[in-house]
Steps between C-alpha positions, in 0.01 A plus 500: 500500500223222550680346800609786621132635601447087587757572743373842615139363508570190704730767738184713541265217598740429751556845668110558457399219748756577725397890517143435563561185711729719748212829457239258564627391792629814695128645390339150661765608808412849579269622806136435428318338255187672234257370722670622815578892317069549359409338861716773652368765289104421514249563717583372892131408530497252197702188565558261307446095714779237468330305243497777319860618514580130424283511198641784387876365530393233305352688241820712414723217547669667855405127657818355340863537559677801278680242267225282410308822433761610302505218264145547490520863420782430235278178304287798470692723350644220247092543418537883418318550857581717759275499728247663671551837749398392811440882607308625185321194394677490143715348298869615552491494092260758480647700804849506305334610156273775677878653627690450223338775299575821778860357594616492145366825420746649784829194497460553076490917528818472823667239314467705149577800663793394656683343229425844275669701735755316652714414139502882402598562883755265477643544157514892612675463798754248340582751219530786732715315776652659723363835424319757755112399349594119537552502828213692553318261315661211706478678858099541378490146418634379811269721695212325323648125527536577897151668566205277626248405256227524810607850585524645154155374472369663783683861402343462151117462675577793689659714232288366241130414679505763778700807412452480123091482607240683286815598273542337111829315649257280740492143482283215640668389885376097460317317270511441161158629365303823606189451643323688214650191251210256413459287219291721276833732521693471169804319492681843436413662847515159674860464350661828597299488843693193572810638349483834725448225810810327375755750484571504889590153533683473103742731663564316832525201347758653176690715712712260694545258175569786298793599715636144545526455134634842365733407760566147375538603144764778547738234709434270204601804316792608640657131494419454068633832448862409642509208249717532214263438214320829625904691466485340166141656385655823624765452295256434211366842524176359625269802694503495874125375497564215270745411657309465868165360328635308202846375674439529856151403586431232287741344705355575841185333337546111691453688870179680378390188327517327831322791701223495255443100540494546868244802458196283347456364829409832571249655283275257656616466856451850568626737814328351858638880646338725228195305418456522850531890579285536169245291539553358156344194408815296383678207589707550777222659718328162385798310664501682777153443575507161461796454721333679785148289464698206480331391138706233424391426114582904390794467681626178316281668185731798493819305570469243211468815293761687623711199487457403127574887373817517725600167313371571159670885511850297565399293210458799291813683678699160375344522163625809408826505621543353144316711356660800651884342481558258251803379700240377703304147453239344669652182409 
């Protein structure tokens, strides 16, 4: 076990610096530079002299080519430092901890969401195959897996925030607090405030999942169930539901394992698209600003992070494949 996670660590390390060393440099490539984007966006009147912009470079480390910067960047994050946002005049620590919080609350409530009614979904339509209400179910979930998550989102403001209006079926079109929240509000009014703001984009960013893995689990399903130690359990006497949850699914349990691994990458990476149309506060709309004002350290910020949870949930995926199958080791 030790040398296997030597092995895995020293494998990480590896594909870490050569993710951010390839990011870094296609972000140190594009159009324009931070200076160049707040320049663009300022006042005409108020420009900024040569000596200045030269200063400037020099200050934020833009003087230097993008792979001794890089190096430079990386000794500091071997210090536990990020950096500094060059557009918002903070640490890219404390810009990643002030998101953290709002994208959680919507990846943890999508993600938990999800998974609660996709098994039951799945499980359904595998014990009903073939029947008229599972290929409802399926045609329904194909529909879903198919339909834009930007459009949904739009028909859900308009149902929702403009037809529903003045009615007890309203909710909040952007945002994630009312204006009337302030902090003498008790944590009971603030919390279902911001849960009534969240329920618009917990469903466009479920919906699509949700589909894709009831999907998922009933084609697991339907390949276990053709097996012959399922024709033996039959044989048994063993119910029809113990048979597809005791017999059946535990076996489909090494794909799911591996979905979940891959899915702690994003409770904290968030949705760019539905952050976006929401206005909420997360992480992706945090990328996506970034990107666009050029701010090199949150870009590089966000992609060590993303980086070590896509590694560390294949870690965990690998971990308990043993745990799930003990056909399986790690050795």
């Amino acid at each position: 076990m030790v040398s296997y996670l030597i092995r895995r660590m020293a494998l990480a390390v590896v594909t870490l610096l050569m993710i951010t060393g390839i990011v870094y440099g296609l972000a140190r490539s594009m159009p324009g530079t931070p200076l160049t984007i707040a320049m663009g966006e300022s006042d005409p009147s108020r420009k900024l002299n040569p000596a200045d912009i030269e200063r400037m470079k020099k200050a934020y480390g833009l003087d230097k080519p993008w792979y001794s910067a890089y190096f430079v960047w990386a000794g500091n994050v071997v210090r536990g430092d990020l950096g500094r946002s060059i557009s918002r005049k903070q640490p890219v620590a404390t810009l990643i901890g002030e998101r953290i919080g709002p994208t959680l609350a919507l990846s943890g409530s999508a993600l938990l969401l999800t998974w609660l009614v996709s098994i039951p979904l799945g499980l359904y339509a595998s014990a009903r195959s073939g029947a008229v209400d599972e290929r409802v179910v399926s045609f329904g979930l194909y529909v879903l897996y198919s339909f834009p998550t930007f459009v949904a989102a739009l028909f859900l403001q308009i149902i929702f925030a403009v037809w529903l209006r003045d009615t007890a079926w309203e909710l909040p079109l952007f945002g994630m607090r009312g204006d009337g929240i302030t902090d003498e509000t008790s944590w009971f009014a603030s919390t279902a405030d911001m849960a009534r703001h969240a329920v618009l984009p917990v469903i466009c960013q479920s919906y699509v999942s949700l589909a894709w893995y009831s999907r998922f689990i009933h084609a697991n399903m339907q390949e276990v169930v053709r097996q012959d130690y399922i024709r033996t359990a039959k044989a048994k006497g063993a119910g029809p539901w113990r048979v597809l949850v005791h017999h059946g699914f535990r076996n489909t349990l090494i794909p799911l394992v591996t979905l979940l691994g891959l899915s702690l990458p994003a409770l904290l990476g968030g949705s760019v698209i539905i952050e976006q149309i929401f206005t909420w506060p997360g992480m992706g709309r945090l990328f996506f600003e970034s990107i666009r004002e050029r701010d090199y350290p949150t870009i590089m910020g966000l992609t060590f992070m993303f980086s070590v949870l896509t590694l560390a949930g294949q870690l965990v995926a690998d971990m308990l494949y043993a745990w799930v199958d003990p056909r399986v080791s790690v050795e």
